[in-house]
C-alpha positions as CSV (number, residue, x, y, z in Angstrom):
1,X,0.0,0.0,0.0
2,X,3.0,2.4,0.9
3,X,4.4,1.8,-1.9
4,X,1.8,2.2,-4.6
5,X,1.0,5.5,-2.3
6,X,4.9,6.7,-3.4
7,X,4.6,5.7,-6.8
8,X,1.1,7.7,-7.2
9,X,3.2,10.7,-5.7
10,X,6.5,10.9,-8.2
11,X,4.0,10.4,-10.8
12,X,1.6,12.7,-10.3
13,X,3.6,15.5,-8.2
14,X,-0.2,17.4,-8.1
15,X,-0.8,14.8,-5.2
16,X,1.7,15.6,-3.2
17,X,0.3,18.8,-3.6
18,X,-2.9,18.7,-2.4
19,X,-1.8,16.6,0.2
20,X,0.6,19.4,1.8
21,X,-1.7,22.5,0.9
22,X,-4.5,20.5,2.7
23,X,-2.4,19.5,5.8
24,X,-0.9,23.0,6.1
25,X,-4.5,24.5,5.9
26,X,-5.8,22.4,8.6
27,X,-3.1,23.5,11.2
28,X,-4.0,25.7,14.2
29,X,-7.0,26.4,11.9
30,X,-9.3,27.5,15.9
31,X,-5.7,29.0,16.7
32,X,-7.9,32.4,16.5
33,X,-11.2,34.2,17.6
34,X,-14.3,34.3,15.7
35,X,-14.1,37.2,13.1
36,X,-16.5,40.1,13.1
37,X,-19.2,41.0,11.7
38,X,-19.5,37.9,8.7
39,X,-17.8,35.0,10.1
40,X,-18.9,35.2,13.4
41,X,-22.3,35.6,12.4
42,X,-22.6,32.8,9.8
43,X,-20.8,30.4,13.0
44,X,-23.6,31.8,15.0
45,X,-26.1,31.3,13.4
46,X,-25.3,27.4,13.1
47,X,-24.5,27.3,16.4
48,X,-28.1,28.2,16.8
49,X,-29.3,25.6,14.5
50,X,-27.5,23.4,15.6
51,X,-28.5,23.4,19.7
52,X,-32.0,24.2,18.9
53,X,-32.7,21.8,15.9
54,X,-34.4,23.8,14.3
55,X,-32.5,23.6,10.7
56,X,-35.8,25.6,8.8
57,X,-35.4,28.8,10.0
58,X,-32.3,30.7,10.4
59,X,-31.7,32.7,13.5
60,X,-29.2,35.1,14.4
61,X,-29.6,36.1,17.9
62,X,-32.6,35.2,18.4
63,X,-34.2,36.6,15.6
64,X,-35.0,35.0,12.2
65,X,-32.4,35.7,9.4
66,X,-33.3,35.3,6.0
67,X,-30.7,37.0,3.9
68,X,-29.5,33.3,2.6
69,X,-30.6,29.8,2.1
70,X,-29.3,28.1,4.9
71,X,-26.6,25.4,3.2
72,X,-23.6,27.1,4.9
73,X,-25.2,26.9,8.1
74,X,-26.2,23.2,7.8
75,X,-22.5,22.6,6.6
76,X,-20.8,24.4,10.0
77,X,-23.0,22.7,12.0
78,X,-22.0,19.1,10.9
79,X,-18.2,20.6,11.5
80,X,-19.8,21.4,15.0
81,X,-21.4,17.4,14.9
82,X,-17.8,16.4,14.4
83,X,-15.4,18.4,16.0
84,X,-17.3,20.6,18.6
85,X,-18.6,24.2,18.5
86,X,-15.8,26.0,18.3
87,X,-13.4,27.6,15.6
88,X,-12.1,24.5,13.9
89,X,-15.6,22.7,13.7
90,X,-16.9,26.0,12.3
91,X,-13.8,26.6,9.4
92,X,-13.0,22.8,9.0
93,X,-15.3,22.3,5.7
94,X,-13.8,25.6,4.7
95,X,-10.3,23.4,3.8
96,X,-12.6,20.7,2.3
97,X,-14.0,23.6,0.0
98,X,-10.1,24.7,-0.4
99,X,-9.2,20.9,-1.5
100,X,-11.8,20.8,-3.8
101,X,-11.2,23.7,-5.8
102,X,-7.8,22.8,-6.5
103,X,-9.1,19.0,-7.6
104,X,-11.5,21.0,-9.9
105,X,-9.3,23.7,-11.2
106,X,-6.7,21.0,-12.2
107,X,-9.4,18.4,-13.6
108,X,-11.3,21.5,-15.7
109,X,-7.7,22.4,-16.9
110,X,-7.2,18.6,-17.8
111,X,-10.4,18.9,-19.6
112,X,-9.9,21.7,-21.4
113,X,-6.1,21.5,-22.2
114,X,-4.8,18.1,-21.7
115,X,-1.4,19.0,-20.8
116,X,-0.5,18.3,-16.8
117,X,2.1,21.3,-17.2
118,X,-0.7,23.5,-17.5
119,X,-2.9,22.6,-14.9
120,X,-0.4,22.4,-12.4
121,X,0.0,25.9,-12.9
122,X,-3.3,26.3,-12.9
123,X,-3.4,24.5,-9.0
124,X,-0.8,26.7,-7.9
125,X,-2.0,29.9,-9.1
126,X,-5.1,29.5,-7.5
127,X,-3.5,28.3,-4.2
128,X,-1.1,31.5,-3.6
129,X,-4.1,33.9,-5.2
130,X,-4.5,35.7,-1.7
131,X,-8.3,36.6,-2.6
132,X,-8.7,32.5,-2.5
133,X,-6.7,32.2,0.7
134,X,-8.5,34.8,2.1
135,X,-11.8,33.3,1.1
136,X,-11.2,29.9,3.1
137,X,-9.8,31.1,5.8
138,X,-13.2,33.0,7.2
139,X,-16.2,31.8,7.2
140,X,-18.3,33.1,4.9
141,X,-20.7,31.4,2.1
142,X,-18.4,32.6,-0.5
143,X,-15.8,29.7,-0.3
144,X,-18.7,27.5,-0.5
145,X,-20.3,28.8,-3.7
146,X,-17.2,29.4,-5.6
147,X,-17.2,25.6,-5.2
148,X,-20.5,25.2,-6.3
149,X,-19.8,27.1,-9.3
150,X,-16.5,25.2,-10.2
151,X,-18.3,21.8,-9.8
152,X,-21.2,23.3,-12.2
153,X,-18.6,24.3,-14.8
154,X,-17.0,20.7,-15.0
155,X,-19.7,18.5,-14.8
156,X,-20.9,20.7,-17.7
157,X,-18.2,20.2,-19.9
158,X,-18.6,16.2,-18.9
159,X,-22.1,16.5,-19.4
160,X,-21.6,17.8,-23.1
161,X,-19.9,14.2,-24.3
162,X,-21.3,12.2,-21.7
163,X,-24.9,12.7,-20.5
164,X,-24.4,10.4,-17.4
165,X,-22.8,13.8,-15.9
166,X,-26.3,15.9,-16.3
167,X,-27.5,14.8,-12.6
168,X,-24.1,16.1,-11.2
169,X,-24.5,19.1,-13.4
170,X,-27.9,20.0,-11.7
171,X,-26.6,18.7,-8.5
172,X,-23.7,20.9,-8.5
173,X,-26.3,24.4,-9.2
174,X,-29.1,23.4,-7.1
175,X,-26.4,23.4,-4.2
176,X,-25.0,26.5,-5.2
177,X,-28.7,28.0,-5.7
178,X,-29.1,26.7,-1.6
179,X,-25.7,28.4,-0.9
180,X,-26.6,31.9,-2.3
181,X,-29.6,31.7,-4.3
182,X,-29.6,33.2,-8.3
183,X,-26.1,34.0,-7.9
184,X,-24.5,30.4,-8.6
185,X,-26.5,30.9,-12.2
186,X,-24.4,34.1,-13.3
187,X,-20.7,32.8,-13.8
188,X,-22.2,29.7,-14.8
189,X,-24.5,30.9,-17.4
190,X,-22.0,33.3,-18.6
191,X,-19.9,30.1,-19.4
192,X,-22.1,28.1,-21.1
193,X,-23.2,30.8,-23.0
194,X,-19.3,32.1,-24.1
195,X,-18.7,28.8,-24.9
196,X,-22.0,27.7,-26.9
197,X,-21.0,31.5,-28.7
198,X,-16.9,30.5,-29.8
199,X,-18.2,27.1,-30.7
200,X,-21.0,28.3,-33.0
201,X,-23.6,26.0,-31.2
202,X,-27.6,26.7,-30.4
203,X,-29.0,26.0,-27.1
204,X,-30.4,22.7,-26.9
205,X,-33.3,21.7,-24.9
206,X,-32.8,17.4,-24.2
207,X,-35.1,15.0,-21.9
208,X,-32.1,14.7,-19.8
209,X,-32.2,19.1,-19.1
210,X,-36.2,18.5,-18.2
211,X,-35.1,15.9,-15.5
212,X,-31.8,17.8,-14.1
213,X,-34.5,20.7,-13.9
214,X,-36.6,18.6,-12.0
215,X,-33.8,17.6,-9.7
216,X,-32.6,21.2,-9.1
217,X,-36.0,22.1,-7.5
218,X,-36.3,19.0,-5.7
219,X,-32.8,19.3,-4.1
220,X,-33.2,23.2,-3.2
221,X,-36.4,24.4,-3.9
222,X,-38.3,22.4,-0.8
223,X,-36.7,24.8,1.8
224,X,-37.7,28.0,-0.1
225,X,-41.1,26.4,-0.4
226,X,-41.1,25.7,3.4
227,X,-40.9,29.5,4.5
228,X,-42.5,31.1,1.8
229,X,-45.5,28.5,2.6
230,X,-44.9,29.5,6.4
231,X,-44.8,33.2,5.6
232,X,-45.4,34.5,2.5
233,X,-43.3,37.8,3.3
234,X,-40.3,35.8,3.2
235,X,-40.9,36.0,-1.0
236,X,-41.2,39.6,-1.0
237,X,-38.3,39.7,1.4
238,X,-36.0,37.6,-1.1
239,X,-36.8,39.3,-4.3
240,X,-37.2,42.9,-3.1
241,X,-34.6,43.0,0.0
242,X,-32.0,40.7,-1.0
243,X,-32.1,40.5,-4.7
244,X,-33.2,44.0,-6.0
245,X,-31.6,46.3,-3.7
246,X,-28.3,44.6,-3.8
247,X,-28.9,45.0,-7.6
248,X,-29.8,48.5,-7.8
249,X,-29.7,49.8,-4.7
250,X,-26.4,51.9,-3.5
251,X,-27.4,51.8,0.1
252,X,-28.1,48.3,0.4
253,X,-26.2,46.6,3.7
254,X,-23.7,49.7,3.5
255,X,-22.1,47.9,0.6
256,X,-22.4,50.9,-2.3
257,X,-19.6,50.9,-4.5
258,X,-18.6,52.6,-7.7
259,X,-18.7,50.9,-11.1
260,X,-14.5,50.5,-11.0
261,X,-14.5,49.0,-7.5
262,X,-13.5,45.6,-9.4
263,X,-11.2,47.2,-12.0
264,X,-9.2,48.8,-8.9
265,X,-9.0,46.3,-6.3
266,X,-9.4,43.2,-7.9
267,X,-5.8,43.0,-9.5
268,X,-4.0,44.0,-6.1
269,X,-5.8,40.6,-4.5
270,X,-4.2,38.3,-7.2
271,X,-0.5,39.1,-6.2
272,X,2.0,38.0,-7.0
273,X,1.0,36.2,-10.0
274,X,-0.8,38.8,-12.0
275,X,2.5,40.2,-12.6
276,X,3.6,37.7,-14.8
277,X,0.4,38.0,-17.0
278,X,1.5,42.2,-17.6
279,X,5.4,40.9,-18.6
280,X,4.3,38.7,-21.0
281,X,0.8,39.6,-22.7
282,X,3.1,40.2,-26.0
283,X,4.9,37.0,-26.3
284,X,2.2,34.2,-25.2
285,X,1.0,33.8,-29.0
286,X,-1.9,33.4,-30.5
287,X,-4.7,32.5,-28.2
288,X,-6.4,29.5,-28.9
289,X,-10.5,28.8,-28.7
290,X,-11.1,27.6,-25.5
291,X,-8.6,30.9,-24.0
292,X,-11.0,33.0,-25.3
293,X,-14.1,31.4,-24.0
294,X,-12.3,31.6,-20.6
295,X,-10.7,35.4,-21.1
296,X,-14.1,36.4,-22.5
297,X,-15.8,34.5,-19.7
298,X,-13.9,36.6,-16.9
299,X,-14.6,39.7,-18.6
300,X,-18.1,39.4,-18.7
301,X,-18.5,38.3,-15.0
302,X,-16.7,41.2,-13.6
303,X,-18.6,43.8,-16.0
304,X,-22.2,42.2,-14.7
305,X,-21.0,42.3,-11.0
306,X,-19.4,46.0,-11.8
307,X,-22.6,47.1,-12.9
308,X,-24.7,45.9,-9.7
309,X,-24.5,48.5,-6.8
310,X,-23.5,46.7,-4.0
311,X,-19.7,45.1,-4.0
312,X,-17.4,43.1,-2.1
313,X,-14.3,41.7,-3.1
314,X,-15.9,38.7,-2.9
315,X,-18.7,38.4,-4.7
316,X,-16.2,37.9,-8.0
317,X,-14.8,35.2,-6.8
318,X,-16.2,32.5,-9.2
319,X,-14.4,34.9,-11.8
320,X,-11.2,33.4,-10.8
321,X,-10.9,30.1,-12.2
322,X,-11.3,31.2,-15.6
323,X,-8.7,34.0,-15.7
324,X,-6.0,31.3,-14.0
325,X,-7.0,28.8,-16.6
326,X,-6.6,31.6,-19.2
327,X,-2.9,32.6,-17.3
328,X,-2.1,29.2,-17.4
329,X,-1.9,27.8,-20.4
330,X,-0.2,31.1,-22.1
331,X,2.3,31.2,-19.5
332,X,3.2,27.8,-19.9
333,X,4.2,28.7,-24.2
334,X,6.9,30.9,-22.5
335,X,10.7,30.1,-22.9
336,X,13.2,29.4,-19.8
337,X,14.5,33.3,-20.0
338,X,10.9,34.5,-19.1
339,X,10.8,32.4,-16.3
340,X,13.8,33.2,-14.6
341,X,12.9,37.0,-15.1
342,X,9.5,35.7,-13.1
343,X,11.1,33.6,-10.4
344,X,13.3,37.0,-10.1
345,X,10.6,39.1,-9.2
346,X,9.3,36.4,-7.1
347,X,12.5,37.0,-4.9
348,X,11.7,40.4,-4.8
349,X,8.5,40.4,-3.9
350,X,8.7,38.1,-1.2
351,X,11.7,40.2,0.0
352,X,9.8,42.8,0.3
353,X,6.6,41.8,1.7
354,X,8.4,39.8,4.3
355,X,10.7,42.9,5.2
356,X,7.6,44.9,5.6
357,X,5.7,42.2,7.9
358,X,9.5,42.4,9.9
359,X,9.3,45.9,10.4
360,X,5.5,45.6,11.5
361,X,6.9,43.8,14.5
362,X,9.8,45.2,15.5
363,X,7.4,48.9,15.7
364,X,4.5,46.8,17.4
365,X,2.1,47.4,14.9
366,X,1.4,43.7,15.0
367,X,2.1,41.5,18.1
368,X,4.2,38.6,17.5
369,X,7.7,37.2,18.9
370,X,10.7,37.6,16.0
371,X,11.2,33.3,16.6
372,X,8.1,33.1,14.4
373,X,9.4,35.2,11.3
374,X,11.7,32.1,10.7
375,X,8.9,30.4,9.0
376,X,9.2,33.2,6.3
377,X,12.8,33.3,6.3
378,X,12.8,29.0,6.1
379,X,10.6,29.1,2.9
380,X,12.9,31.8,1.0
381,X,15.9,29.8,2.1
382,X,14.8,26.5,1.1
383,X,13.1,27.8,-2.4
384,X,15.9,29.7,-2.8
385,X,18.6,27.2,-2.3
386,X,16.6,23.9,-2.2
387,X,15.3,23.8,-5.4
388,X,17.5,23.1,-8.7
389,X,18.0,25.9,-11.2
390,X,18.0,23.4,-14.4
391,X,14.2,23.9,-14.9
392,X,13.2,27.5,-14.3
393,X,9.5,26.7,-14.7
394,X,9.9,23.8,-12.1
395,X,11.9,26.9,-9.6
396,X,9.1,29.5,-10.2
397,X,5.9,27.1,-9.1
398,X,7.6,25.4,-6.4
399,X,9.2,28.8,-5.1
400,X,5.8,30.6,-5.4
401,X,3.9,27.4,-3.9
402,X,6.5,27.3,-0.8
403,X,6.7,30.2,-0.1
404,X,2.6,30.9,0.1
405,X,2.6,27.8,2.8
406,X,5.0,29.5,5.0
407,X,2.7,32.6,4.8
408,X,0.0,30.8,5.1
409,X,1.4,29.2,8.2
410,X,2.6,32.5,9.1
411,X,-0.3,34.2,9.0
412,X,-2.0,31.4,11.4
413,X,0.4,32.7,14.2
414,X,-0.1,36.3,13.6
415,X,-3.9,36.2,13.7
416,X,-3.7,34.1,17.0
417,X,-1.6,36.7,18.6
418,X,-2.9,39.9,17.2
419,X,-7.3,38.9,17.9
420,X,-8.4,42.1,18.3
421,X,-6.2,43.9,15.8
422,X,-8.1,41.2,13.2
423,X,-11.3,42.2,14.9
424,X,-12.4,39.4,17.2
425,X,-13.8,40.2,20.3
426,X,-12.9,37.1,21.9
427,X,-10.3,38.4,24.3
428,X,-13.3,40.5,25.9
429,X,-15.7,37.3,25.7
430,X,-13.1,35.6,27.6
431,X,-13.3,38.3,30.2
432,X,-16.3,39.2,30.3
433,X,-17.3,35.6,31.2
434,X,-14.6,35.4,34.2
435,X,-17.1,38.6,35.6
436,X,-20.2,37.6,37.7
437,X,-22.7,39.5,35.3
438,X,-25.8,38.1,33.6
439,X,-26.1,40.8,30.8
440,X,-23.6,42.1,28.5
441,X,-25.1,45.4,26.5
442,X,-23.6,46.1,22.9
443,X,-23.6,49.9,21.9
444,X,-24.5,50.7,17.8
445,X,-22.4,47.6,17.0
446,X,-23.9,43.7,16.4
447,X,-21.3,41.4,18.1
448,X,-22.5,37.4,17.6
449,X,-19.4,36.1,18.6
450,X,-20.2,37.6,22.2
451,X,-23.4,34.9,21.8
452,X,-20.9,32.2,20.5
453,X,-18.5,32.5,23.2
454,X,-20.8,33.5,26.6
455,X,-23.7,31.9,27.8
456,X,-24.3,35.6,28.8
457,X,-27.4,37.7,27.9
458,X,-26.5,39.6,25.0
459,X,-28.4,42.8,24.2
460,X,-28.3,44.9,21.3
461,X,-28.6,48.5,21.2
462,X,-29.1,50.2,18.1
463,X,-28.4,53.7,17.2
464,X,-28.2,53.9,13.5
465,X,-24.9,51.4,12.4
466,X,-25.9,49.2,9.6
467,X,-24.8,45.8,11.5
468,X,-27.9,46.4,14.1
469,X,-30.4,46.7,11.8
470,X,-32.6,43.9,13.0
471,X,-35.6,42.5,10.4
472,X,-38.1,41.4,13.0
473,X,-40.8,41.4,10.7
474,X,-40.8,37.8,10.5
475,X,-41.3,37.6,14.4
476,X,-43.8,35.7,16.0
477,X,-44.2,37.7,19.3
478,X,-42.3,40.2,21.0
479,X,-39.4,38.2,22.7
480,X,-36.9,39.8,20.6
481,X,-37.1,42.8,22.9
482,X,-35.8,41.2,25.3
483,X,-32.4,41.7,23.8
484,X,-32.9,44.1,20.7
485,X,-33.6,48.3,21.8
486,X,-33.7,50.7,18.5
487,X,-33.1,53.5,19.8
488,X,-33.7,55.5,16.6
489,X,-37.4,55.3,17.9
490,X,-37.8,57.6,21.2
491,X,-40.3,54.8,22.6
492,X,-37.0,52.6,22.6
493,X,-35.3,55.5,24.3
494,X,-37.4,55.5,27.3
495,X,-37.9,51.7,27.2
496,X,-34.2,51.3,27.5
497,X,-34.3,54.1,30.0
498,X,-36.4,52.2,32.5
499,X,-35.0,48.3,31.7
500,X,-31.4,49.7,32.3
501,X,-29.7,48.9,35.4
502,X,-25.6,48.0,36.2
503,X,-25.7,45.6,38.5
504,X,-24.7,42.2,36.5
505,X,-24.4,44.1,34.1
506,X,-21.5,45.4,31.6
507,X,-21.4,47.7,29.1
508,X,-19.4,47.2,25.8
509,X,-19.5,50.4,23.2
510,X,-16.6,51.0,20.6
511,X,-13.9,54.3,21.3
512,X,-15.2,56.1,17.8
513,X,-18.9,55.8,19.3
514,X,-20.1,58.9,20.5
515,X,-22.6,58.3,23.3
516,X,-25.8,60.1,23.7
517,X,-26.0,62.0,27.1
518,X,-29.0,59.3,28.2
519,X,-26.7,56.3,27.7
520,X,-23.4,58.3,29.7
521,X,-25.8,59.2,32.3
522,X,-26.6,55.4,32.5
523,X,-23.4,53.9,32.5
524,X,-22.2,56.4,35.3
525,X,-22.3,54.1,38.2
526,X,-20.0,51.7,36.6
527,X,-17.1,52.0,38.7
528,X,-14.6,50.4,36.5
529,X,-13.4,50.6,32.8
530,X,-10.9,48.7,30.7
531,X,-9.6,49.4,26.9
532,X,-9.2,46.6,24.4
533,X,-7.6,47.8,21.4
534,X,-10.7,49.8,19.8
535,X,-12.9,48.5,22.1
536,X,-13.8,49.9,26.0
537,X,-15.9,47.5,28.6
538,X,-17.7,49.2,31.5
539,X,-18.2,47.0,34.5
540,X,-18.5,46.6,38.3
C-alpha cells in the first residue's frame, strides 16, 4: 500500500500537492477568535441551529435571518457534529471547500487543455491567489459557492460528451442556488453561454435538461417552499430586500460601490502572480478557442458584477478560475528566460513583503515574537537554495507554492496573537465571562461572537450602524425585545431608559462611538473601565 502510495506521488507531483496545501491548511485552523461581523455571524447562526434543531429557519440572535438559504449553516454545523462548536468545527469544511477547488481547477484544466504542465500551474496559481486564501480562511458562504460554481462548470463540460454527468451538473447548481440563491447561475450561465457563442452551437433543450431541472427544484427548492408557505413575506423579502436592492440599490447593507471597484482592487488581491500575465501579454501567441471562452468569460462576469450597486471583493470570486486557466496555459508557451525574469521578481517580492511584515513587529504594529518570522525566512531559504536551477518553470511554481505555505502558516500565528487587531472580540468574551454579570449590553455595533463565546445575555442597542439593523418582521411575538432596543425610535429610548440597570451588568461600546447624554448618564455608576484595542468594557 506504501508503496503504490509513493509511486502515485512521483508520478503525479499534483498529489503531493494537495496533500501538503490540505495539511498546512488544517493547522492551528481554531488557533484564532471568531471574526467580526461575517464569520462570526454565519458560526452563530449554526450554532443556533445546531442546539435548537431547528434547521428551517435561520436565526441570528434570536431573531429569524433570511438574507440566505441556509446550506452554509447546515454545513458548519455538521463541523460542529464532528469536532465541537468551536473555531475548527466552524472553518474545518472551509479546507474541504479549499481541497476541492484545486481538484477542480486542475481536472477542468485537464479537460480543457490536456497537458498536466498547464494545470499544475493552474493548481498553484489559484492556491497563492491571496483573494482565494483569504476566502477559506473566514467563514463566509463565499468559499462554499465558488465551489458550487467550479463543480457546475465541469460537470458541464462532462455532461456535453457524456450525458451520465447531467445529474451532477444539476446537483452541482441546485447546491450552489441553496448556498446563495440566483447567484451560482451568473458565472455559470455566462460560461455556457461564451462557450456555446466561440463554438457556434444553439442551445439545446434534451429530456435529460427537463429531469436535471426537476432535480434542481427538488434538491433546493423544498426549503424555499417551506418558508414562503410559512410566511409568504419571506418571498417579498428575497426578491425585493435581497435581490433588487443589492442590484440596484447603492445603500443596500452599506455595501455601495462605484462601477471601478472591481477594475481597482481586484488586480491588487491576485499578487504575486498577476505580474507575470503584464510581462508577457506580448509573447504568449496566438490565443487558442477555448482561451477565449475563458478570457471572455472573466470579462463578462466582472462587468455584470461591476454594474450591480452593492460590491465586495468577494462576490467575483467565481471569476477566478477562468482567468487562472486563461494565465495558465499562455504562461506555460513561454521560454526558460521568461521564467527566470519571473522567479526574479518572485524574490523580490517576497523580499519585500516579508521585510515589511519584519518591520510591522519590530514597531508593534502587530504582536508577535521575531522566533516566528523564521517560517518566512525558512521558505525563501529552502526555495531559494533547495530547489535546482536546471528547470526554471519547475523553480518558479515550487518557489511561489512554498513560499505561500509558510505565509500561510505565518499568518495562522499572527492572527492568533494579534485577535483584536483582526477584529475578534474574543479576548473580551473571555473576560467578560470570568465577571459575575448576567447581561452584557452592545452599543451601535452587532457582536454574535459575544453569543458564540458567553452563555451571557447579549443585548443589542441600536443607534443607527448598519450591522444592528434587526428584520423582525418575520417575528412571532415580542421576545426579541428582550435583547434588541432601537433606539432610533424615542419609545425605545425610554424603554431602555427604564430596563437599564448596572448591576450584573457590563457595558461594551466602541472608542469612535459617540454616546448620547442618556446612555453616559446610564453607565455612570460603573465604577470600573478597561480598553481593548478599539474597544472599551464598562463593568463593576
Amino acid at each position: 500500500m506504501n508503496n503504490k502510495f509513493l509511486i502515485l506521488i512521483s508520478r503525479e507531483p499534483v498529489n503531493l500537492i494537495l496533500i501538503a496545501i490540505f495539511l498546512v491548511t488544517l493547522f492551528q485552523l481554531g488557533a484564532w477568535g471568531l471574526t467580526e461581523t461575517s464569520e462570526a455571524r454565519y458560526a452563530e447562526i449554526a450554532k443556533e441551529m445546531f442546539e435548537s434543531g431547528d434547521y428551517i429557519h435561520p436565526r441570528k440572535m434570536g431573531i429569524s435571518h433570511y438574507h440566505k438559504p441556509p446550506l452554509t449553516y447546515y454545513i458548519t454545523a455538521l463541523g460542529y457534529a464532528i469536532f465541537g462548536i468551536n473555531e475548527f468545527g466552524a472553518r474545518f469544511f472551509l479546507s474541504i471547500a479549499l481541497l476541492v477547488q484545486l481538484i477542480l481547477i486542475y481536472k477542468t484544466s485537464q479537460l480543457l487543455f490536456n497537458d498536466k504542465k498547464t494545470s499544475l500551474l493552474s493548481v498553484v496559481l489559484y492556491f497563492s491567489t491571496p483573494l482565494v486564501l483569504a476566502s477559506v480562511r473566514n467563514l463566509t458562504t463565499d468559499a462554499y459557492l465558488n465551489t458550487f460554481v467550479m463543480m457546475s462548470v465541469y460537470f458541464w463540460l462532462r455532461y456535453l460528451d457524456e450525458k451520465k454527468f447531467f445529474f451532477l451538473f444539476y446537483l452541482s447548481l441546485s447546491l450552489g442556488f441553496f448556498t446563495k440563491g440566483p447567484l451560482v447561475l451568473i458565472p455559470v450561465f455566462v460560461f455556457q453561454l461564451t462557450w456555446l457563442y466561440y463554438n457556434k452551437k444553439r442551445i439545446k433543450f434534451s429530456v435529460y435538461d427537463f429531469w436535471g431541472i426537476v432535480v434542481f427544484f427538488i434538491s433546493c427548492g423544498w426549503w424555499y417552499l417551506a418558508v414562503i408557505k410559512e410566511n409568504p413575506m419571506v418571498l417579498d423579502y428575497f426578491t425585493s430586500n435581497q435581490l433588487y436592492q443589492r442590484i440596484a440599490s447603492n445603500d443596500a447593507f452599506n455595501r455601495g460601490k462605484p462601477f471601478w471597484y472591481y477594475i481597482v482592487f481586484l488586480p491588487l488581491s491576485l499578487f504575486p502572480w498577476v505580474i507575470y500575465i503584464f510581462l508577457s501579454v506580448k509573447k504568449a501567441g496566438t490565443t487558442v478557442v477555448k482561451g477565449k471562452i475563458l478570457l471572455t468569460s472573466f470579462f463578462i462576469i466582472i462587468l455584470i458584477f461591476s454594474l450591480f450597486k452593492t460590491k465586495l471583493i468577494f462576490y467575483v470570486l467565481p471569476s477566478l478560475p477562468f482567468l487562472i486557466m486563461f494565465a495558465s496555459t499562455h504562461l506555460v508557451r513561454l521560454d526558460e528566460i521568461h521564467w527566470k525574469k519571473f522567479t526574479i521578481y518572485l524574490y523580490g517580492y517576497f523580499t519585500l513583503l516579508f521585510s515589511a511584515i519584519f518591520v510591522a513587529i519590530l514597531i508593534h504594529k502587530v504582536e508577535l515574537e521575531l522566533p516566528y518570522v523564521l517560517i518566512l525566512l525558512s521558505g525563501m531559504l529552502v526555495s531559494i537554495f533547495g530547489i535546482k536551477n536546471d528547470n526554471w518553470f519547475n523553480k518558479n511554481l515550487y518557489t511561489l507554492l512554498i513560499n505561500t505555505i509558510s505565509l500561510l502558516v505565518f499568518s495562522t500565528c499572527l492572527m492568533r496573537s494579534n485577535e483584536l487587531l483582526i477584529n475578534s472580540v474574543k479576548p473580551i468574551a473571555t473576560f467578560v465571562t470570568a465577571l459575575k454579570t448576567k447581561k452584557v449590553y452592545v452599543y451601535n455595533y452587532l457582536v454574535p461572537s459575544m453569543s458564540f463565546y458567553t452563555d451571557k445575555n447579549i443585548i443589542t442597542l441600536n443607534n443607527g450602524n448598519y450591522t444592528c439593523k434587526r428584520e423582525v418582521q418575520f417575528e412571532q411575538n415580542l421576545n426579541y425585545r428582550k435583547t434588541y432596543y432601537n433606539l432610533e425610535e424615542n419609545k425605545e429610548i425610554k424603554r431602555f431608559k427604564t430596563d437599564f440597570k448596572t448591576q450584573n451588568t457590563v457595558f461594551l461600546v466602541r472608542k469612535k462611538e459617540t454616546l448620547p447624554q442618556y446612555i453616559k448618564t446610564a453607565i455612570t455608576p460603573f465604577r470600573n473601565k478597561k480598553y481593548f484595542n478599539k474597544w472599551i468594557l464598562y463593568y463593576n
